[in-house]
DRENKOLVO-67396 format. One record per atom (N, C-alpha, C): x, y, z; residue in one letter. Coordinates in steps of 0.2 Angstrom, whole numbers, padded with zeros to 4 digits, always signed. Each point is the difference from the previous one (the first is absolute). Layout:
XYZa ...
! end
This chain:
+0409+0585+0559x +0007-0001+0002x +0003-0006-0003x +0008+0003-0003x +0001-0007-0003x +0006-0001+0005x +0000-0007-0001x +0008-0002+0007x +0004-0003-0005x +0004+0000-0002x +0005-0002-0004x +0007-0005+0004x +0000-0006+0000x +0006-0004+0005x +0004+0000-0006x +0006+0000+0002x +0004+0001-0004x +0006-0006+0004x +0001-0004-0005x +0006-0006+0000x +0006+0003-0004x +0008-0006+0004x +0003+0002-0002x +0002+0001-0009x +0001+0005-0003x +0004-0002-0005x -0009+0000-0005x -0002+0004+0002x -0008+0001-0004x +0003+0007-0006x -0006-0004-0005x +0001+0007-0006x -0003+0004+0001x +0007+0006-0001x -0003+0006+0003x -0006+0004-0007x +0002-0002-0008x -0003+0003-0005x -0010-0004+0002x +0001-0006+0003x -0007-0003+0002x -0004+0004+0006x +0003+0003+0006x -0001+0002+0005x -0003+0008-0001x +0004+0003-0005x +0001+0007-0002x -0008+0000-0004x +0001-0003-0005x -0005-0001-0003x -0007-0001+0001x -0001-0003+0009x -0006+0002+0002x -0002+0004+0003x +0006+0002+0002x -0005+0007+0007x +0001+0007-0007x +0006+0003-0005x -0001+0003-0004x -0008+0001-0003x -0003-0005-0001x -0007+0003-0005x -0005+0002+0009x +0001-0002+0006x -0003+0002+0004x +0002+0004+0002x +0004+0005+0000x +0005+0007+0000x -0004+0005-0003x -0001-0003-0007x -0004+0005-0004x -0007-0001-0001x -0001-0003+0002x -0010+0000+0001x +0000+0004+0004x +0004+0001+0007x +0000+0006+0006x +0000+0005-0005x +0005+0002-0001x +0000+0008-0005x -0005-0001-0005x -0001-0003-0004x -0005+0001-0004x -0008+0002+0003x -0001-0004+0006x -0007+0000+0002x -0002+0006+0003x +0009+0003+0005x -0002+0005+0002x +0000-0002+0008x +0001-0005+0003x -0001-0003+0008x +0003-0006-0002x +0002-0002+0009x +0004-0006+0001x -0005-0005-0001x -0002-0002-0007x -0005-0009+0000x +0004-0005+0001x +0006+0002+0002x +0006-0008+0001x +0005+0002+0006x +0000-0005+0000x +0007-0001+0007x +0003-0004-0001x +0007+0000+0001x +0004-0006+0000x +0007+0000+0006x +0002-0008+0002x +0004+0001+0005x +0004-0007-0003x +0007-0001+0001x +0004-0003+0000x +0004-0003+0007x +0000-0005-0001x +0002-0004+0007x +0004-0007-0002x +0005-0001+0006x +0003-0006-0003x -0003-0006+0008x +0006-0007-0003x -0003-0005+0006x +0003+0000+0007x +0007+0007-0002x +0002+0003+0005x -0002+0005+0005x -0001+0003-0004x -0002+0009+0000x +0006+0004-0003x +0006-0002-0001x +0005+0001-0004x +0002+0001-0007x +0005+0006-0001x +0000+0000-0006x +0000-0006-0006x -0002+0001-0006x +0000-0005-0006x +0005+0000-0005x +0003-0004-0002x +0004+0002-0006x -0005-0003-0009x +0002+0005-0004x -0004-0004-0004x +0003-0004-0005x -0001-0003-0006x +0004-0003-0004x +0005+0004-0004x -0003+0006+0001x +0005+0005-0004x +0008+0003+0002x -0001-0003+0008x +0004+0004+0005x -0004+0005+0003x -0002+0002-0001x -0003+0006+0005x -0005+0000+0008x +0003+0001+0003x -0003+0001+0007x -0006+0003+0001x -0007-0002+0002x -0005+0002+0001x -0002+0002+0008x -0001+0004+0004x -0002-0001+0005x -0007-0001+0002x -0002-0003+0006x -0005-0003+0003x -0002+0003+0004x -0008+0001+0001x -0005+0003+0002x -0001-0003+0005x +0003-0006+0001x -0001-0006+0008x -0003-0006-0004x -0001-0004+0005x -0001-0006+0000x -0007-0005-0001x +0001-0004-0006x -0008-0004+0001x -0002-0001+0005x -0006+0003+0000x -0004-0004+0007x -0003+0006+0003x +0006+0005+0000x +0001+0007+0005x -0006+0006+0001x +0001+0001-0008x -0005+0006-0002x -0008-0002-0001x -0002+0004-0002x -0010+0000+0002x -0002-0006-0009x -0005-0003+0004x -0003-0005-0007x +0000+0009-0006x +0002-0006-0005x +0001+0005-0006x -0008-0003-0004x +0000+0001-0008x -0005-0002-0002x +0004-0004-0005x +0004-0001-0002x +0005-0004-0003x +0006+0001+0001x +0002-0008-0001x +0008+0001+0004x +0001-0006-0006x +0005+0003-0004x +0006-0004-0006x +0008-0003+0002x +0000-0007+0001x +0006-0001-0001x +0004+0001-0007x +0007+0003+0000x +0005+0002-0004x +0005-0005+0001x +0001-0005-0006x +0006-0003+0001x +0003+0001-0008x +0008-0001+0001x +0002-0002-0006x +0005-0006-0001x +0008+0003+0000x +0004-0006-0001x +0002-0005+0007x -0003+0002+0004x +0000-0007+0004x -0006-0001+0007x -0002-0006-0003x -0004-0005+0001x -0001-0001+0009x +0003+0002+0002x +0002-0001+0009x -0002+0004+0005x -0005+0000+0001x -0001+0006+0007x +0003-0001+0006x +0002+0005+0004x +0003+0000+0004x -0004-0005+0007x -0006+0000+0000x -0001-0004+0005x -0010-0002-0004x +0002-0006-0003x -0005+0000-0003x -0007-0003+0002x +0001-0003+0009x -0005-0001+0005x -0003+0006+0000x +0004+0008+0002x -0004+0002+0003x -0002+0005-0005x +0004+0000-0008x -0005+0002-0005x -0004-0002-0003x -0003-0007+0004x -0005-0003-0004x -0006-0001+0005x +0002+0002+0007x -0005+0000+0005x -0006+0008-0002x +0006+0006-0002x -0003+0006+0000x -0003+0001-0006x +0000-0004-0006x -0002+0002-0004x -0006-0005-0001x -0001-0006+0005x -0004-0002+0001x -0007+0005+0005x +0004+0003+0002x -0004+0005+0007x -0003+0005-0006x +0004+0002-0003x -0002+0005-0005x -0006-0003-0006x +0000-0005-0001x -0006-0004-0004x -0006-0001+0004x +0000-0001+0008x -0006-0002+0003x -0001+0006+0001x +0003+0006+0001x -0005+0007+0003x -0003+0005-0006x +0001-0005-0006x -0005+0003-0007x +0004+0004-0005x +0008+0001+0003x +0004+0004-0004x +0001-0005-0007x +0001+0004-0006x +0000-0004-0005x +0006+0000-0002x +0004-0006+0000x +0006-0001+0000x +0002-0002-0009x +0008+0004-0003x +0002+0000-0004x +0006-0002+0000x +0003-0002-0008x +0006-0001-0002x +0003+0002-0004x +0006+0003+0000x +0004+0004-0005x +0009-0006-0001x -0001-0002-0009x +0003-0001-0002x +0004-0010+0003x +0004+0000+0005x +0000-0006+0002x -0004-0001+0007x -0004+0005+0004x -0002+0001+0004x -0005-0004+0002x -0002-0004-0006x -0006-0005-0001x +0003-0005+0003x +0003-0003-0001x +0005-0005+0005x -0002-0001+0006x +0001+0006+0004x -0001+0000+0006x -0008+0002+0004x -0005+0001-0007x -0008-0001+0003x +0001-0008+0000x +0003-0003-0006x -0002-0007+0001x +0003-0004+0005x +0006+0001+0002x +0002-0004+0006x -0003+0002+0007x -0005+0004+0001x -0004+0002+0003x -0007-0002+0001x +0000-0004-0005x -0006-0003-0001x -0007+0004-0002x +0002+0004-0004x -0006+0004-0001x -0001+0001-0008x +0003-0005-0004x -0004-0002-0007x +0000-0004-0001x -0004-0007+0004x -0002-0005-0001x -0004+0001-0006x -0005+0003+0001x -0006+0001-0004x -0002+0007-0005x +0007+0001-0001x +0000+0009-0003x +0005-0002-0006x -0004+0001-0007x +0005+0002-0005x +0006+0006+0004x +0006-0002-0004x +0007+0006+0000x +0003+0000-0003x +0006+0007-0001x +0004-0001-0006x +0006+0003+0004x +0006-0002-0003x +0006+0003+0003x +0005+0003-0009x +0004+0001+0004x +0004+0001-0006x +0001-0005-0004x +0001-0001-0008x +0003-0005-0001x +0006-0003+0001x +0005+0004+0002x +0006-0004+0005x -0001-0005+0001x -0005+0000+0004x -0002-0004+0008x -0005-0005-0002x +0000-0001-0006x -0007-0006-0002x +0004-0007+0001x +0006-0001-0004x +0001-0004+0003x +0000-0004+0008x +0005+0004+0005x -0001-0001+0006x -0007+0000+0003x -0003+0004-0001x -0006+0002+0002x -0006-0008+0000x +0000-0002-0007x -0001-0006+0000x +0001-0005+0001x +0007-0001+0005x +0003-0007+0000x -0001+0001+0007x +0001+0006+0004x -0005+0002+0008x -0005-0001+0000x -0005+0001-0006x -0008+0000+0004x -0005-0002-0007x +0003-0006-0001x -0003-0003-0005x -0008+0001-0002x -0003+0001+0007x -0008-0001+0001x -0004+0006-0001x +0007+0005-0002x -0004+0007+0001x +0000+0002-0008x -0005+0005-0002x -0002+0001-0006x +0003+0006-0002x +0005+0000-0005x +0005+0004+0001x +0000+0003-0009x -0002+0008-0003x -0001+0002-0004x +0005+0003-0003x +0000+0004-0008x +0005+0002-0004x -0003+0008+0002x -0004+0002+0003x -0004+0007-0001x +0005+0003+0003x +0000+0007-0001x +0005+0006+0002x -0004+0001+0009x -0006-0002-0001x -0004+0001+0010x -0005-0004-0003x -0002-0001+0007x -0006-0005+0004x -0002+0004+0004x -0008-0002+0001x -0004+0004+0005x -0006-0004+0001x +0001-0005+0006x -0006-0003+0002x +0000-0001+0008x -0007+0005-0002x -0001+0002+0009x +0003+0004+0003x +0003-0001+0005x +0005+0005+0003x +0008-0006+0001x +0000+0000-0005x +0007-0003-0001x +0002+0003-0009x +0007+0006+0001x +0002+0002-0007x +0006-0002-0001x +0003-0003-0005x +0005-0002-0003x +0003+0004-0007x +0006+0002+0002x +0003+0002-0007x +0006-0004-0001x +0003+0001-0006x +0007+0000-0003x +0006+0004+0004x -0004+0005-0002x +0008+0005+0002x +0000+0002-0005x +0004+0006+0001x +0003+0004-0005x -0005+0006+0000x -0001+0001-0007x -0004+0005-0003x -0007-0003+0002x -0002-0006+0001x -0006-0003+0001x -0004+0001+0008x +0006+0003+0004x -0001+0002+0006x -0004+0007-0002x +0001+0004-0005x -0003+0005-0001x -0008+0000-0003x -0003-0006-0005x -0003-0002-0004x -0006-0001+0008x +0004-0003+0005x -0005-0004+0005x -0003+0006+0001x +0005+0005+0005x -0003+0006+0003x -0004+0004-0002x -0001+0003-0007x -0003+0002-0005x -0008-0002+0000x +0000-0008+0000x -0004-0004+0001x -0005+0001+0005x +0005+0002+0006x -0005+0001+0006x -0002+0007+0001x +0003+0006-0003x -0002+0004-0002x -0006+0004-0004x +0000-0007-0003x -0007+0002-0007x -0006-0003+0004x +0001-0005+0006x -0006-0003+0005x -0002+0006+0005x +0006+0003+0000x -0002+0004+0005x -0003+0007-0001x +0000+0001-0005x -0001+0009-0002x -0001-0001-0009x -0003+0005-0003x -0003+0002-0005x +0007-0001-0006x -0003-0001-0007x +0005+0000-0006x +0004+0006+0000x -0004+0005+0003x +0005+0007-0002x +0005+0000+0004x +0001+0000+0006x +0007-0002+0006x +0002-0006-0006x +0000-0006+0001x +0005-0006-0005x +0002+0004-0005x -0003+0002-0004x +0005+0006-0007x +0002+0005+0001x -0001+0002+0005x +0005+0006+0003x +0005-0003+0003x +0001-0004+0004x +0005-0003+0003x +0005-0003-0008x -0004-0006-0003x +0005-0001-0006x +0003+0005-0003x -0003+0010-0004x +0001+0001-0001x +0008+0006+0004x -0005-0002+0005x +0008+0004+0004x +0007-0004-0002x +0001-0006+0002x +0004-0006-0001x +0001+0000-0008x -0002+0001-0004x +0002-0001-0009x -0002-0006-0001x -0006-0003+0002x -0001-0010-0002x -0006+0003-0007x +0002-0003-0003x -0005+0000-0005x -0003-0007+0000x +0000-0004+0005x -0004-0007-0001x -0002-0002+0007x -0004-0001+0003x -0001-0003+0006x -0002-0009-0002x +0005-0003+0003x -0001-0010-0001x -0005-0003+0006x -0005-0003-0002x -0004-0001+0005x +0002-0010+0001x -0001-0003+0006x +0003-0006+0003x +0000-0004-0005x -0004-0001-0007x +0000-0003-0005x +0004+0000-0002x +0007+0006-0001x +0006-0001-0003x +0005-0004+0001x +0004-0003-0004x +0001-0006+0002x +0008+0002+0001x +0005-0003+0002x +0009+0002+0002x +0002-0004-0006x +0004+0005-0001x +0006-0003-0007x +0006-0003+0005x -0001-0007-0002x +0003-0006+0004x +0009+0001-0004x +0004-0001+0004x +0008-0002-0002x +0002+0006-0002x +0004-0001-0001x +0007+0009-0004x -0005-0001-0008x -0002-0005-0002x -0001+0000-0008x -0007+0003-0001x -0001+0006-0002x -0006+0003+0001x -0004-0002-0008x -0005-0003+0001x -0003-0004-0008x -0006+0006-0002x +0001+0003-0005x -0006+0005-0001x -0007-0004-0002x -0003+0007+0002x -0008-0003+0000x -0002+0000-0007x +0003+0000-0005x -0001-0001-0009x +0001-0007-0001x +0005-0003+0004x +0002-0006-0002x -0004-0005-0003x -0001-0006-0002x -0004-0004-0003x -0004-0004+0005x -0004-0002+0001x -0004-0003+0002x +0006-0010+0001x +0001+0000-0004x +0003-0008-0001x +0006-0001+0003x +0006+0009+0001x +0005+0001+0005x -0004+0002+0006x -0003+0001+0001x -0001+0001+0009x -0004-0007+0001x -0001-0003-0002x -0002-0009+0002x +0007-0002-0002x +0003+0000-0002x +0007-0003+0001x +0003+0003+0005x -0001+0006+0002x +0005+0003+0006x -0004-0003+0007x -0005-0001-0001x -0005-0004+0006x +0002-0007+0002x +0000-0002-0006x +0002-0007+0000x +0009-0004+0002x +0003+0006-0002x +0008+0000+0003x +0000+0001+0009x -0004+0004+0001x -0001+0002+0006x -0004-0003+0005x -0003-0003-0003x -0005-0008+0004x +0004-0006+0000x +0006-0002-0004x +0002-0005+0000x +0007+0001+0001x +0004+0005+0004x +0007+0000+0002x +0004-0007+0001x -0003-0004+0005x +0003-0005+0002x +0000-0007-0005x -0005+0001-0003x +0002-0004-0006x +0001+0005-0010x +0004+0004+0000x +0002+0004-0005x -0005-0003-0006x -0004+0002-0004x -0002+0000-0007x +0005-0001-0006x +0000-0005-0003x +0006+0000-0008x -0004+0007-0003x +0005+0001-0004x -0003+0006-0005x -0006-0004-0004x +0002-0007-0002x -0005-0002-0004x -0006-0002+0005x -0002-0002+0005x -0004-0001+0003x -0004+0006+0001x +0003+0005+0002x -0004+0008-0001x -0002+0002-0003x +0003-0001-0008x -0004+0003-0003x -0005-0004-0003x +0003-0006+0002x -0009-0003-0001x -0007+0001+0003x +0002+0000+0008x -0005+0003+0005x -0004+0006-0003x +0003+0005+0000x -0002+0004-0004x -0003+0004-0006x -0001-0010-0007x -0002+0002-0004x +0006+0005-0003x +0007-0001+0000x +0003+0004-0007x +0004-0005-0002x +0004+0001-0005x +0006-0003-0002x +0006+0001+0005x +0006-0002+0000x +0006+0002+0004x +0002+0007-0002x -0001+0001-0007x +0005+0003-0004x -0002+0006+0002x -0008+0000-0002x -0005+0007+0001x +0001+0003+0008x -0001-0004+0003x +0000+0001+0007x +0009+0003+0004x +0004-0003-0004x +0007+0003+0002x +0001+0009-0004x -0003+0000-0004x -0001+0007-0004x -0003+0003+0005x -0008-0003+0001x +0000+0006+0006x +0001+0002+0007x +0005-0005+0002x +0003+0001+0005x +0006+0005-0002x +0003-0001-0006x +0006+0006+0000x -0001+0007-0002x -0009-0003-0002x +0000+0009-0002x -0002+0005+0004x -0002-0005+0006x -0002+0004+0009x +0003+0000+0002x +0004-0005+0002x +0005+0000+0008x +0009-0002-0005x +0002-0002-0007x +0004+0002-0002x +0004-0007+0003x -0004-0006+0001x +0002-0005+0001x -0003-0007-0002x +0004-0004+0001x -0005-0006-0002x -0004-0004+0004x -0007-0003+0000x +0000-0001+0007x +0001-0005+0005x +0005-0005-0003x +0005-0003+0005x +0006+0005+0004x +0002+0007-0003x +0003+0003+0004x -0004+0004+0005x -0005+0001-0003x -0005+0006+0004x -0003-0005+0005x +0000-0006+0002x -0003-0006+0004x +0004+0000+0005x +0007+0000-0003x +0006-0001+0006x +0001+0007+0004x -0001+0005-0005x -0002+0007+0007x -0004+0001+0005x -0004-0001-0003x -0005-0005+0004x -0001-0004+0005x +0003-0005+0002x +0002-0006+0002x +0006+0004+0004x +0005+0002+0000x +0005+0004+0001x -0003+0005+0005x -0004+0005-0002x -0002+0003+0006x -0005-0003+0005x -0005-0004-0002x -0001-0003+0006x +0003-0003+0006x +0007-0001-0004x +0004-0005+0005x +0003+0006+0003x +0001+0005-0001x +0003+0005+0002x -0005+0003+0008x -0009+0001-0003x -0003+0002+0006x +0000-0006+0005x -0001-0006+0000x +0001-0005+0004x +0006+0001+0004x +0006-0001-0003x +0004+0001+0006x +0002+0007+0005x -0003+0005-0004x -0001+0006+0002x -0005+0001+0008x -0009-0004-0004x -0004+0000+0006x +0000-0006+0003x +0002-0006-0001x -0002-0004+0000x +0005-0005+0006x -0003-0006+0003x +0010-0004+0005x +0000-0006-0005x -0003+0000-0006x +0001-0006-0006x +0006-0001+0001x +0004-0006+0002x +0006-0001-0004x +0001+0001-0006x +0008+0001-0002x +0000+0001-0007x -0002-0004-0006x +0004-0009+0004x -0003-0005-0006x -0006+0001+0000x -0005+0001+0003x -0007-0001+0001x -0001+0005-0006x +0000+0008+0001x -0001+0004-0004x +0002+0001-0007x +0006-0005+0000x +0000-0001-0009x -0004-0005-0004x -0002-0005+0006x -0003-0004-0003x -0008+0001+0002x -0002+0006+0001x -0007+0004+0000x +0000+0003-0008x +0006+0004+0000x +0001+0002-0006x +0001-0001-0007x +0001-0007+0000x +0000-0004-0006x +0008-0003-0001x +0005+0001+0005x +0006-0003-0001x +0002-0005+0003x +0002-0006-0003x +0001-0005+0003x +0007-0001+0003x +0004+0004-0003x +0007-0001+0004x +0002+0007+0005x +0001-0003+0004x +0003+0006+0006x +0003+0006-0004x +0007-0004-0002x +0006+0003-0004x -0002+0003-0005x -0006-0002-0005x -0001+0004-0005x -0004+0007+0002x -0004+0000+0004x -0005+0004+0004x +0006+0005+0003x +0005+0000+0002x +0005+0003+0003x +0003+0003-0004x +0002-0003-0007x +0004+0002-0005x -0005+0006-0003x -0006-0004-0003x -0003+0009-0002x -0005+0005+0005x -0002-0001+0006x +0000+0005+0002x +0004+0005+0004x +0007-0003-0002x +0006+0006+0001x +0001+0003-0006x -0001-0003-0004x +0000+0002-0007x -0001+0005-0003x -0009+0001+0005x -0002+0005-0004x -0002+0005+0005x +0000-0003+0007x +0000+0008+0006x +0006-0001+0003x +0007-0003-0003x +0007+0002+0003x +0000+0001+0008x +0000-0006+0002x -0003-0001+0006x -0001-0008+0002x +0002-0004+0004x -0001-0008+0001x -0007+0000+0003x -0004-0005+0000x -0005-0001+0005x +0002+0001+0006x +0007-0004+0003x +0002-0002+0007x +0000+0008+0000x +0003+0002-0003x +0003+0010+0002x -0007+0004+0002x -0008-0003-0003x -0002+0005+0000x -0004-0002+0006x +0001-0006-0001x -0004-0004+0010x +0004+0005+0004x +0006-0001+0000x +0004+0001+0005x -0001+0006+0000x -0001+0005-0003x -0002+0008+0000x -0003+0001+0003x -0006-0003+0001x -0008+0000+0002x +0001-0004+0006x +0003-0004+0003x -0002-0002+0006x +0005+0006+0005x +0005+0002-0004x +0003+0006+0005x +0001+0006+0000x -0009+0001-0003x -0002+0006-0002x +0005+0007-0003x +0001-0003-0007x +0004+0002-0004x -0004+0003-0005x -0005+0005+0001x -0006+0001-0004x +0003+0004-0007x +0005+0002+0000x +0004+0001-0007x -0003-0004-0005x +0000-0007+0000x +0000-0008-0006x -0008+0003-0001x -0005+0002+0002x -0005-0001-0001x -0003+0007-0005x -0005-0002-0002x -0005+0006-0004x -0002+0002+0003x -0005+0006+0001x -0002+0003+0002x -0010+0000-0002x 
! end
């Protein structure tokens, strides 16, 4: 039995995604090998990010010990009474249930206290925030994590990747190929896969000397890289190394650094109570006013605007 707690404003393509390959293992196998129930912190209906209204099955705590029970979160960060979401999913840790996380849901085993000692991954949105909460915790790029009875995913489609996962432990190769084959997956990703980090998706061809410089833009935010400094880091010339930045990503890579830079600052204020000076100047910007200037620039939208969105739950300003 799966229990799925569903939070406000959760992705519903992450949530879908999991119990769908458990739907058709049923049909495929021929018998119910799965169950699933959906429950909120109220017992009331859910909205999702998308707008859609999900009804509830009742309330944590209520229904019979499941065998796994998944938080689902997405675009916000706040449960509705996070005492006593963190008591029950504590209750559900000590009676052997193995407790998961779907997309930002990770958040909320951490502030629970239950991966002190457990690799996890969240979605990349959330890395930022994620790590300025819970510095001490050991927080990965993998699409899922699975140690012991504690399982983490990203979200999304990786919500699908995890399930499949537990599928292939639980029953023979021919059910998992049937199941994919129902579904049209021509790949199954196992936790080793790694999440294509930010809107700039860098293909798996690219050069060995560009992805150490996309590493190294991305380790040093707060203090931005010169282009000449980069490409020394990385053993190339300036010139060579702006070539290959244009002929992937179509830019130079001090422009592709400030997108960069620019979206972080964008997930921080999103999950994060950073002030704003604080956040530009995580970011790499040292002046308020310029950090203001371009990232209205380029997401048409002020920092204050998009604070102010989020603190009165205005989930329109955010991604999904």
């Amino acid at each position: 039995m799966f229990e799925f707690v569903l939070l406000d404003a959760f992705s519903m393509l992450s949530v879908t995604s999991a119990i769908e390959p458990l739907r058709v293992a049923n049909r495929m196998a021929g018998y119910d090998c799965y169950a699933w129930t959906i429950v909120t912190e109220d017992g009331g209906p859910v909205r999702a990010s998308n707008g859609l209204i999900l009804a509830s099955e009742g309330r944590i705590g209520e229904g019979p010990k499941p065998d796994y029970t998944f938080v689902c979160a997405g675009l916000s960060l706040v449960a509705q009474h996070q005492t006593r979401l963190t008591a029950f999913l504590n209750r559900r840790y000590s009676a052997g249930v193995t407790l998961g996380a779907i997309s930002m849901g990770t958040i909320f085993l951490a502030r629970a206290g239950l991966l002190k000692n457990t690799p996890c991954t969240i979605h990349w949105e959330g890395h930022p925030a994620f790590r300025e909460e819970f510095p001490d915790i050991t927080l990965s790029h993998a699409i899922f994590e699975i140690h012991q009875n504690i399982m983490t995913c990203a979200g999304g489609m990786s919500s699908f990747d995890l399930m499949m996962e537990i599928i292939a432990r639980d029953h023979d190769k021919r059910l998992l190929h049937a199941v994919a084959n129902q579904l049209q997956l021509d790949r199954i990703r196992s936790g080793g896969a790694l999440q294509s980090s930010g809107t700039e998706h860098i293909p798996e061809t690219a050069p060995k000397q560009m992805r150490n410089a996309i590493a190294l833009l991305a380790s040093s935010m707060e203090h931005p890289m010169s282009p000449a400094e980069l490409a020394s880091a990385v053993g190339s010339s300036r010139r060579s190394l702006e070539r290959l930045f244009m002929k992937y990503t179509g830019m130079t890579p001090s422009k592709y650094s400030k997108i960069q830079r620019l979206e972080r600052a964008r997930d921080l204020l999103l999950h994060s109570n950073m002030p704003i000076l604080e956040v530009a100047v995580a970011t790499g910007f040292r002046s308020g006013s310029y950090f203001s200037f371009c990232f209205s620039d380029h997401f048409k939208v002020s920092p204050s605007s998009l604070r102010n969105a989020v603190t009165q739950g205005n989930l329109d300003a955010r991604r999904d």
